[in-house]
RODO-542232 format. One record per residue: z, x, y of N, C-alpha, C in turn. Coordinates in nm, 3 decimals. Atoms other than C-alpha are relative to their C-alpha. Layout:
       nc3       nc1       nc2      cac3      cac1      cac2       cc3       cc1       cc2
         Z         X         Y         Z         X         Y         Z         X         Y
...
***
This chain:
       nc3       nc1       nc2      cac3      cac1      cac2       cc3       cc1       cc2
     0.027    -0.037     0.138    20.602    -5.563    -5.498    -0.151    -0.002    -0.023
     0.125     0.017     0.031    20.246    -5.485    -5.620     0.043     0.153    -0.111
     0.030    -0.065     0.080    20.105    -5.361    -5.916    -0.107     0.169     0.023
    -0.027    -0.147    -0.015    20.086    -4.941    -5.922    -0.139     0.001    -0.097
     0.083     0.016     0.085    19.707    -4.862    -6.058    -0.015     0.170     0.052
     0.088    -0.137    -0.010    19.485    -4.530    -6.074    -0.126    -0.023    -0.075
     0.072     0.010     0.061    19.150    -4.452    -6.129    -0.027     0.027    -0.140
     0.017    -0.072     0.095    19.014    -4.343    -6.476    -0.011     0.071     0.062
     0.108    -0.090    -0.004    18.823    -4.038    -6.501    -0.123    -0.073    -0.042
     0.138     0.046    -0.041    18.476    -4.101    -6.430    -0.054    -0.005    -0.155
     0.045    -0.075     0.147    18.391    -3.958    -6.819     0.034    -0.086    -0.080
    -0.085     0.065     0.049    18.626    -4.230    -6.955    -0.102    -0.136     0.012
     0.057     0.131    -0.061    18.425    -4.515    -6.741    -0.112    -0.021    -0.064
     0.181    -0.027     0.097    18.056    -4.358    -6.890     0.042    -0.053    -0.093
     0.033     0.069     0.156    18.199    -4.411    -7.230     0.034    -0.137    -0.020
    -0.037     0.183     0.023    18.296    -4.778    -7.202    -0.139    -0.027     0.007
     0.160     0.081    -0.062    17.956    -4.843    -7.006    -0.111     0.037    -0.131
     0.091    -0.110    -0.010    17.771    -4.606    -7.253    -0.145    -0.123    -0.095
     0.084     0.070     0.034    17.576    -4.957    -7.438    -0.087    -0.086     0.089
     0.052     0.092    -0.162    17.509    -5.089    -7.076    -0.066     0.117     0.060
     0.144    -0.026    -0.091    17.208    -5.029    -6.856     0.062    -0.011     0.113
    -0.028     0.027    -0.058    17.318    -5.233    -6.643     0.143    -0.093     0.038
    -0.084     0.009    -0.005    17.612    -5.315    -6.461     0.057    -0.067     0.132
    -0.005     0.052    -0.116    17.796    -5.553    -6.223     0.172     0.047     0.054
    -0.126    -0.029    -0.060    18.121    -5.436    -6.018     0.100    -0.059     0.077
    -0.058     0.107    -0.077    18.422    -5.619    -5.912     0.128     0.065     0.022
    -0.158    -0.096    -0.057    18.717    -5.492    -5.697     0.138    -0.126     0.034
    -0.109     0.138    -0.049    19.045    -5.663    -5.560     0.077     0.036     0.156
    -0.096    -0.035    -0.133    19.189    -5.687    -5.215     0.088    -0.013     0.027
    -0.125    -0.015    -0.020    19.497    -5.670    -5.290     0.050     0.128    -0.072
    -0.049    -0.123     0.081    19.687    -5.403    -5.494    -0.082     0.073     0.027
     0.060    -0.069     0.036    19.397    -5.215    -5.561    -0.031     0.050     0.112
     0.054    -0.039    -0.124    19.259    -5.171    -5.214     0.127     0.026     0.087
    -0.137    -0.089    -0.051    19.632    -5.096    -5.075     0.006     0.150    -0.018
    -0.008    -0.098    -0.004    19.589    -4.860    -5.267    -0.114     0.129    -0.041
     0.177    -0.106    -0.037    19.232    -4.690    -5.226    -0.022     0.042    -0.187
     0.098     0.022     0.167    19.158    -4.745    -5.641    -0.090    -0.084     0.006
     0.126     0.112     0.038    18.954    -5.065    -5.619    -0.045    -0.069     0.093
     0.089     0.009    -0.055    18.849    -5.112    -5.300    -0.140    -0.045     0.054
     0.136     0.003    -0.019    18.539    -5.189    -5.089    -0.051     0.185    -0.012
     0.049    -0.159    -0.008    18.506    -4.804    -5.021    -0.007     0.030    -0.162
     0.008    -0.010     0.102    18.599    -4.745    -5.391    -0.099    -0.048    -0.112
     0.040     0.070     0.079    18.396    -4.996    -5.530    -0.206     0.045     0.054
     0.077    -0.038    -0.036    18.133    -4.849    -5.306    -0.050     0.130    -0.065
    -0.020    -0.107     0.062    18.162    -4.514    -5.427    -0.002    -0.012    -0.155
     0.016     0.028     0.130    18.162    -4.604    -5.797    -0.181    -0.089    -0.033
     0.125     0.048    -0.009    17.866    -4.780    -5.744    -0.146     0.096    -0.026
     0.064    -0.106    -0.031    17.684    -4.447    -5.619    -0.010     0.121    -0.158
    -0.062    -0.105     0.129    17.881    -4.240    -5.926    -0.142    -0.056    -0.109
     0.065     0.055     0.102    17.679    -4.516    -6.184    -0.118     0.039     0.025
     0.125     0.004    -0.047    17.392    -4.522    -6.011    -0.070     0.150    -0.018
     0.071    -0.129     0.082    17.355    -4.132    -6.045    -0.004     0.051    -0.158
    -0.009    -0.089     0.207    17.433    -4.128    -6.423    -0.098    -0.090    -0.027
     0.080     0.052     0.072    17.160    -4.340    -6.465     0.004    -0.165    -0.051
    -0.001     0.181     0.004    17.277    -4.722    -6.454    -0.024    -0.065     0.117
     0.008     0.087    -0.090    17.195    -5.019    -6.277     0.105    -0.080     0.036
    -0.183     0.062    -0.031    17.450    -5.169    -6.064    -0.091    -0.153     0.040
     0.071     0.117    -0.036    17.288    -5.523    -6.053     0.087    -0.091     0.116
    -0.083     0.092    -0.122    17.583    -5.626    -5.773     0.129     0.025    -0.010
    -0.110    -0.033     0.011    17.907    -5.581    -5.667     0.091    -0.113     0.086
    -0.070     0.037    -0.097    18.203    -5.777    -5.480     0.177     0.021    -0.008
    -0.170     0.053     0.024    18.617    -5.793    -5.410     0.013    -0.049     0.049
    -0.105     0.126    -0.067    18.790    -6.064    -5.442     0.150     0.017     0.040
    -0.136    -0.017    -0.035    19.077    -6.117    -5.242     0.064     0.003    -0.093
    -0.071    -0.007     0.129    19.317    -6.138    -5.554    -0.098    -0.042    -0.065
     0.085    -0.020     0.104    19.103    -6.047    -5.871     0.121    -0.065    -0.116
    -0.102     0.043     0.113    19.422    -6.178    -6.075     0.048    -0.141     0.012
    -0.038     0.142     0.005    19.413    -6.546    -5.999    -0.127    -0.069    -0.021
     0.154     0.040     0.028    19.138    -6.838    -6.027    -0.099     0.034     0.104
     0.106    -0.051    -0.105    18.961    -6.692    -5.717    -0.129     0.069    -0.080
     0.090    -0.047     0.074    18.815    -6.512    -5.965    -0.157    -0.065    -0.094
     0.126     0.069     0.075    18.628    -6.772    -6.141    -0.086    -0.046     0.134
     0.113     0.048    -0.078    18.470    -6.906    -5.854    -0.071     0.093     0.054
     0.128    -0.070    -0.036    18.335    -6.606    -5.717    -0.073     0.029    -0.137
     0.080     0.034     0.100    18.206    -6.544    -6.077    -0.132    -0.083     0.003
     0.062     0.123     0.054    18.066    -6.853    -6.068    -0.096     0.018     0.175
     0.045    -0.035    -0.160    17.945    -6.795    -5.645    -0.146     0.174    -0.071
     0.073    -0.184     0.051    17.765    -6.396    -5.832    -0.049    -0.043    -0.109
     0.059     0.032     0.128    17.625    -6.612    -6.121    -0.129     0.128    -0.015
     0.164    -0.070    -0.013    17.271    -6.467    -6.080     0.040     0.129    -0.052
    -0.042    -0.122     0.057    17.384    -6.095    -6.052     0.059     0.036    -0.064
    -0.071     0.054     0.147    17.649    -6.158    -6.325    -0.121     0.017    -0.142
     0.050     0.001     0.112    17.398    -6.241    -6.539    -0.120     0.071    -0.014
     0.099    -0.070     0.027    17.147    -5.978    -6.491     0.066     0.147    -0.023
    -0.052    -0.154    -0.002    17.385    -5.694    -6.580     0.046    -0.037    -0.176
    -0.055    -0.014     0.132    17.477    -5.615    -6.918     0.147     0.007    -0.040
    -0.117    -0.044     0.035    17.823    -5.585    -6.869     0.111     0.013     0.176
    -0.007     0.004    -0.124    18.075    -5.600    -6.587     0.151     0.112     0.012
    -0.104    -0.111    -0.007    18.343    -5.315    -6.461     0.074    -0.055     0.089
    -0.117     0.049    -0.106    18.663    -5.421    -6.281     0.090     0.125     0.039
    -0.074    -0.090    -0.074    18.830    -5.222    -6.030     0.090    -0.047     0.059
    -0.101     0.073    -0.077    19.163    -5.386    -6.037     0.141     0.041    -0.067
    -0.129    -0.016     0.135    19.530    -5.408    -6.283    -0.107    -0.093    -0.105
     0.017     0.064     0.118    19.477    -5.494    -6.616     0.017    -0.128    -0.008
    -0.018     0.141    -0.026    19.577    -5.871    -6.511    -0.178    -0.043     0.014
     0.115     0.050    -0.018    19.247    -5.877    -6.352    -0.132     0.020    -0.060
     0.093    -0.027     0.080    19.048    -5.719    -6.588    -0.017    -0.116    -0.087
    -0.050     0.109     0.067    19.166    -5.998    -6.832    -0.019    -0.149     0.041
     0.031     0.120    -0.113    19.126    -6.264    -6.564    -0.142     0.007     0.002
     0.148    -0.032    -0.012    18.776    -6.156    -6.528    -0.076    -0.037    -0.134
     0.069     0.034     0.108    18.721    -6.176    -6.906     0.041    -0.180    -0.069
     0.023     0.160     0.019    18.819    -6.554    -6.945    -0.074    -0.097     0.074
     0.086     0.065    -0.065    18.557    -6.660    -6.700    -0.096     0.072    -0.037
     0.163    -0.093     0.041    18.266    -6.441    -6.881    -0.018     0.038    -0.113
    -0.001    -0.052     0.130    18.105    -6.379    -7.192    -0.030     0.145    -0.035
     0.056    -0.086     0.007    18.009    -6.086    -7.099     0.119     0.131    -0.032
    -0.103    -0.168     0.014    18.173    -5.705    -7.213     0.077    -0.030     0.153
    -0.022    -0.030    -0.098    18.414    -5.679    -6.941     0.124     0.107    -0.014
    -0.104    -0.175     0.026    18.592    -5.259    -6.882     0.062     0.020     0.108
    -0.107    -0.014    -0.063    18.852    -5.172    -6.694     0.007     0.183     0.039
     0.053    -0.152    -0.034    18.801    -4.884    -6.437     0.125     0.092     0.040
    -0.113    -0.028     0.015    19.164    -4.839    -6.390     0.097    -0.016    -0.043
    -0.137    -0.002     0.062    19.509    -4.771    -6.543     0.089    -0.072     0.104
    -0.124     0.056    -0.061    19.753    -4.995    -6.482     0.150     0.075    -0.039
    -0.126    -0.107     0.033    20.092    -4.749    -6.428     0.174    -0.099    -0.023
    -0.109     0.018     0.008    20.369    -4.984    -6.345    -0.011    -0.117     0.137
    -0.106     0.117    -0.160    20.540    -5.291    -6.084     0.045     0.092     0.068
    -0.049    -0.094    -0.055    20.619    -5.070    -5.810     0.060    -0.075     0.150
    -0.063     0.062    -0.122    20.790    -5.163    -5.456    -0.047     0.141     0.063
     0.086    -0.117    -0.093    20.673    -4.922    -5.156     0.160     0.057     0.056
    -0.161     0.001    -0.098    21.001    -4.729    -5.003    -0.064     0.072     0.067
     0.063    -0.047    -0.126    20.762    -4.552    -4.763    -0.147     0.030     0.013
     0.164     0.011     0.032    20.375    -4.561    -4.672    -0.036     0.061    -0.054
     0.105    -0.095     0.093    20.184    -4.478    -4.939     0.100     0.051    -0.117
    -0.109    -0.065     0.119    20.502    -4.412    -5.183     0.061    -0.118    -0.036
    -0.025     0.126     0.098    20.595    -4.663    -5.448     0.060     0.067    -0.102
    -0.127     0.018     0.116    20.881    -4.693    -5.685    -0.022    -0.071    -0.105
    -0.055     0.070     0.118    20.941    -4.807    -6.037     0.099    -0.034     0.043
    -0.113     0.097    -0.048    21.154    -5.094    -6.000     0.035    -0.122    -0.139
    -0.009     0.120     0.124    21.079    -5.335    -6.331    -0.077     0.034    -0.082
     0.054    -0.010     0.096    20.953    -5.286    -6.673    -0.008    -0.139    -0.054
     0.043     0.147     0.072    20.966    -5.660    -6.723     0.076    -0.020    -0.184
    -0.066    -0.036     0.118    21.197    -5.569    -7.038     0.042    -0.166    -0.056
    -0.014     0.147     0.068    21.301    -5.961    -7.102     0.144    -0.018    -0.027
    -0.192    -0.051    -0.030    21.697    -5.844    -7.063     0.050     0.035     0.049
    -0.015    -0.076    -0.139    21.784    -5.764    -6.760     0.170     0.049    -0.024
    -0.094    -0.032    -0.006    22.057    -5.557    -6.707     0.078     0.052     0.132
    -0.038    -0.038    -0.116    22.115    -5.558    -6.363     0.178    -0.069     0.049
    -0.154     0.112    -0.009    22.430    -5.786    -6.340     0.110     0.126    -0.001
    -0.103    -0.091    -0.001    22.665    -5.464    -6.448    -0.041     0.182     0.045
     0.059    -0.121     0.021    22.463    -5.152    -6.329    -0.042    -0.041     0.216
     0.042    -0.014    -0.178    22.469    -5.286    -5.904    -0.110    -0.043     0.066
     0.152     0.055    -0.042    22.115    -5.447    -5.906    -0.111     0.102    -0.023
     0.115    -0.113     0.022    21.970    -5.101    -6.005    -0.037    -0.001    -0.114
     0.022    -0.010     0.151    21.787    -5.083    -6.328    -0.012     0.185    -0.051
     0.002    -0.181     0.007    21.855    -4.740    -6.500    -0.072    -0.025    -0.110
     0.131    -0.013     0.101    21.565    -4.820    -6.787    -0.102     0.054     0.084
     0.103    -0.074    -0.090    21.317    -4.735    -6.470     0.043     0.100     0.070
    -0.061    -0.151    -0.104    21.519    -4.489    -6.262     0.065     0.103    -0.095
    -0.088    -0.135     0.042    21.710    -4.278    -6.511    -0.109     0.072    -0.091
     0.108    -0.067     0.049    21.438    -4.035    -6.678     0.030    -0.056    -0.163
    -0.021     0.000     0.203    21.628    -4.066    -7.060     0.036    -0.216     0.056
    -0.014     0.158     0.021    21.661    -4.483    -6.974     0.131    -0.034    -0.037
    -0.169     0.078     0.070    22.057    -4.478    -7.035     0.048    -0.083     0.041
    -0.081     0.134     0.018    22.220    -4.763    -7.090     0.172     0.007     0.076
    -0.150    -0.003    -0.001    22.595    -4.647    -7.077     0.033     0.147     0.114
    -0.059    -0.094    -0.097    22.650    -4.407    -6.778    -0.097     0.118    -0.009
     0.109    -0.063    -0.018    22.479    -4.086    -6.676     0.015     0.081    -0.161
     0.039    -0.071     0.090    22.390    -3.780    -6.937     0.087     0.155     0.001
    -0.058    -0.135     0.008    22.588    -3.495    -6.807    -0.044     0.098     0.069
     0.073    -0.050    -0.059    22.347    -3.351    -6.715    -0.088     0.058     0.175
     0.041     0.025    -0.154    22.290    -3.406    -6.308     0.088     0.118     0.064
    -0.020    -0.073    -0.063    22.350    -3.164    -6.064     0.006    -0.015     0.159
     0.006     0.067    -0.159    22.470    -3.272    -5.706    -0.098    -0.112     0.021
     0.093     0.109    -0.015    22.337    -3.599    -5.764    -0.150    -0.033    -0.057
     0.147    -0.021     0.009    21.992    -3.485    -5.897    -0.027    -0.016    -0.156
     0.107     0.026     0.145    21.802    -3.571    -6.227    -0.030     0.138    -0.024
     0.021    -0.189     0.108    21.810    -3.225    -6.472    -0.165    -0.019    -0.055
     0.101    -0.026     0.139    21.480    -3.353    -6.604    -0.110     0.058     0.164
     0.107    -0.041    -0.141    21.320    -3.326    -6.204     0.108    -0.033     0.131
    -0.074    -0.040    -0.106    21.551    -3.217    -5.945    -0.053    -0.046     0.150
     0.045     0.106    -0.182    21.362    -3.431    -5.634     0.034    -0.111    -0.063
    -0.040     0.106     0.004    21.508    -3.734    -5.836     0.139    -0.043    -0.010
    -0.133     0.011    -0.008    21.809    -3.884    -5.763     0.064    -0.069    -0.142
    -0.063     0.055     0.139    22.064    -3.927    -6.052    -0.018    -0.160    -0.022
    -0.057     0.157    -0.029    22.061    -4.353    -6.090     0.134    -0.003    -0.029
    -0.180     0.036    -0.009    22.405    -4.342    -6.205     0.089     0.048     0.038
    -0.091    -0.051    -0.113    22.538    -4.130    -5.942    -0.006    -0.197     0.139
     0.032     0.121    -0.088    22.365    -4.447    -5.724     0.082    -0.106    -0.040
    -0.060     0.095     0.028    22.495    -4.687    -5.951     0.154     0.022     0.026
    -0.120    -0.027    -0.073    22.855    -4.528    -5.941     0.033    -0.026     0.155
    -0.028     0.008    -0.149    22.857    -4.514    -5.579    -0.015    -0.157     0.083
     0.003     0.170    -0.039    22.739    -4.895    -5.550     0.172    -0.074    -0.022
    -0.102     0.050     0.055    23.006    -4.997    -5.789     0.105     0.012     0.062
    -0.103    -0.071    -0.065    23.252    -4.775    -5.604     0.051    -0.078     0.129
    -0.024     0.048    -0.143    23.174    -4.939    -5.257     0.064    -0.143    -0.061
     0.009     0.114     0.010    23.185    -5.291    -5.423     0.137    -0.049    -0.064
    -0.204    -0.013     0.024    23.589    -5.214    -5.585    -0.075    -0.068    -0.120
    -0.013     0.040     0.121    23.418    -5.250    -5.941    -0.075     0.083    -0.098
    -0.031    -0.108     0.047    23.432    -4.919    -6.079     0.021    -0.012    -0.193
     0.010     0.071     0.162    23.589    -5.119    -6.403    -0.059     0.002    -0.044
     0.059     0.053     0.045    23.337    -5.248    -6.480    -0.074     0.101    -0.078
     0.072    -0.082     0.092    23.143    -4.925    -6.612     0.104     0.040    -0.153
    -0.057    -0.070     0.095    23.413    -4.879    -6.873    -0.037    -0.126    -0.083
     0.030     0.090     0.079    23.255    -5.211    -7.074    -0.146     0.081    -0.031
     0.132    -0.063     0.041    22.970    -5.086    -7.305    -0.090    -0.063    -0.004
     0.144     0.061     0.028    22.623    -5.170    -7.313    -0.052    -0.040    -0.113
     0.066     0.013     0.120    22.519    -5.295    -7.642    -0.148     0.055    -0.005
     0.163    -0.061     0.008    22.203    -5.122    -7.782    -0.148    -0.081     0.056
     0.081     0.115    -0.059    21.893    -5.282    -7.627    -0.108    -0.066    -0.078
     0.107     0.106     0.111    21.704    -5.553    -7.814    -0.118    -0.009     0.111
     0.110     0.001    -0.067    21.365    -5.452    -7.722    -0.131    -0.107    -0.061
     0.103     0.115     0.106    21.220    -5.769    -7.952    -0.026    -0.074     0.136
     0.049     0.057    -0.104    21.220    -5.935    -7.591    -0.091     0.054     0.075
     0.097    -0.081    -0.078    20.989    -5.667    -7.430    -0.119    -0.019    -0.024
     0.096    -0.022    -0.031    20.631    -5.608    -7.429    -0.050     0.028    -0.154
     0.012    -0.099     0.115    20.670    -5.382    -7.747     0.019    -0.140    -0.097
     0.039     0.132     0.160    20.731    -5.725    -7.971    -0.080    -0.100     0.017
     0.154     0.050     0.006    20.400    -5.866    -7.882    -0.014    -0.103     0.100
    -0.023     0.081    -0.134    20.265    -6.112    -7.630     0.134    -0.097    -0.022
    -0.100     0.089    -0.025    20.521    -6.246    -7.446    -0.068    -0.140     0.049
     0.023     0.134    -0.067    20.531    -6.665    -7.332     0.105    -0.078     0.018
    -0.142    -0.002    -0.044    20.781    -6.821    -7.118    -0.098    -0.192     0.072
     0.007     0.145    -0.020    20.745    -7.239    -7.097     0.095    -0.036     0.131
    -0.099     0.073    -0.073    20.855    -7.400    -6.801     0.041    -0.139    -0.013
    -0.061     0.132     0.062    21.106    -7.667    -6.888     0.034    -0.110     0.118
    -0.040     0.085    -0.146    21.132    -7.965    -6.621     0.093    -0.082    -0.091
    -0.094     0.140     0.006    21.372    -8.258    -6.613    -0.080    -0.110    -0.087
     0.035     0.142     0.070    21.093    -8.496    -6.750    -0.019     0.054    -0.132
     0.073    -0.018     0.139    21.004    -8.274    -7.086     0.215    -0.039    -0.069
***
């Protein structure tokens, strides 16, 4: 599992930077450099981009994971060049952009879109697999989630719509609830699709504001 990123556009990056001179750059070696967004080469190359529009790149580095406390210590290891830039650009997920800005007072912009949790099903090709929805509905649907695989997100069986297995909205995707049927089918619980899905309470998702999840031990 790793987080699914892309670059901006370069035009996007200027206008964040556009009160900064100068500028310090920080990549991640994980996700990002899997997948040739945030990078040493990338982070190299962005470097060059600034540098011809007219900013100073006062330093650059990636940290192995940019989304844990590794982060503060190299921070804290890049003080100097840190603090001779006006501002600092992360070339990572939005985790680490965020991670980056609780160890700094400084502006810190985000040089890529974070798309999605993805799983790899062949080099260089990654799947939607979790929206992190806060209701899982895998228990009656075979372990497949049809909020990420089915294009319309249905809940209660397919749409009608499929054609030898294939998604009407893009015909290189496979129906999910031909998949899910055919799980169910092997597994002798077929039944089970004739129980309905209640509508989905999306107050647990993303969409009803930060989420926070306490871990409860034996001594609290």
């Amino acid at each position: 599992m790793i987080t699914i990123t892309e670059q901006k556009p370069f035009e996007e990056v200027l206008k964040s930077l556009e009160k900064s001179q100068s500028v310090y750059i920080i990549g991640c070696g994980a996700c990002a450099t899997m997948l040739h967004t945030g990078g040493k080469s990338e982070v190299l190359a962005m470097k060059e981009k600034l540098e011809d529009a007219g900013k100073t790149v006062t330093g650059w580095m990636v940290i192995p994971t940019a989304c844990d406390q590794l982060t503060e210590v190299a921070l804290i290891e890049s003080a100097g060049a840190i603090q001779a830039a006006d501002s600092i650009l992360v070339m990572s997920c939005a985790f680490g952009v965020q991670t980056a800005g609780f160890y700094t007072a400084l502006p810190v912009f985000p040089a890529l879109n974070t798309l999605f949790v993805g799983k790899e099903e062949g080099p260089g090709h990654f799947i939607d697999v979790c929206m992190q929805c806060g209701n899982c509905v895998l228990a009656s649907t075979a372990g497949v989630c049809p909020l990420v695989r089915c294009s319309k997100s249905l809940l209660n069986g397919p749409c009608g719509g499929s054609v030898e297995g294939k998604c009407e909205v893009d015909s290189r995707i496979p129906c999910v609830w031909q998949t899910i049927y055919d799980r169910l089918a092997t597994q002798g619980r077929l039944a089970e699709l004739e129980e309905i899905e209640p509508i989905k309470d999306w107050g647990t998702s993303s969409s009803g504001a930060p989420r926070r999840f306490d871990v409860v031990t034996s001594d609290d």
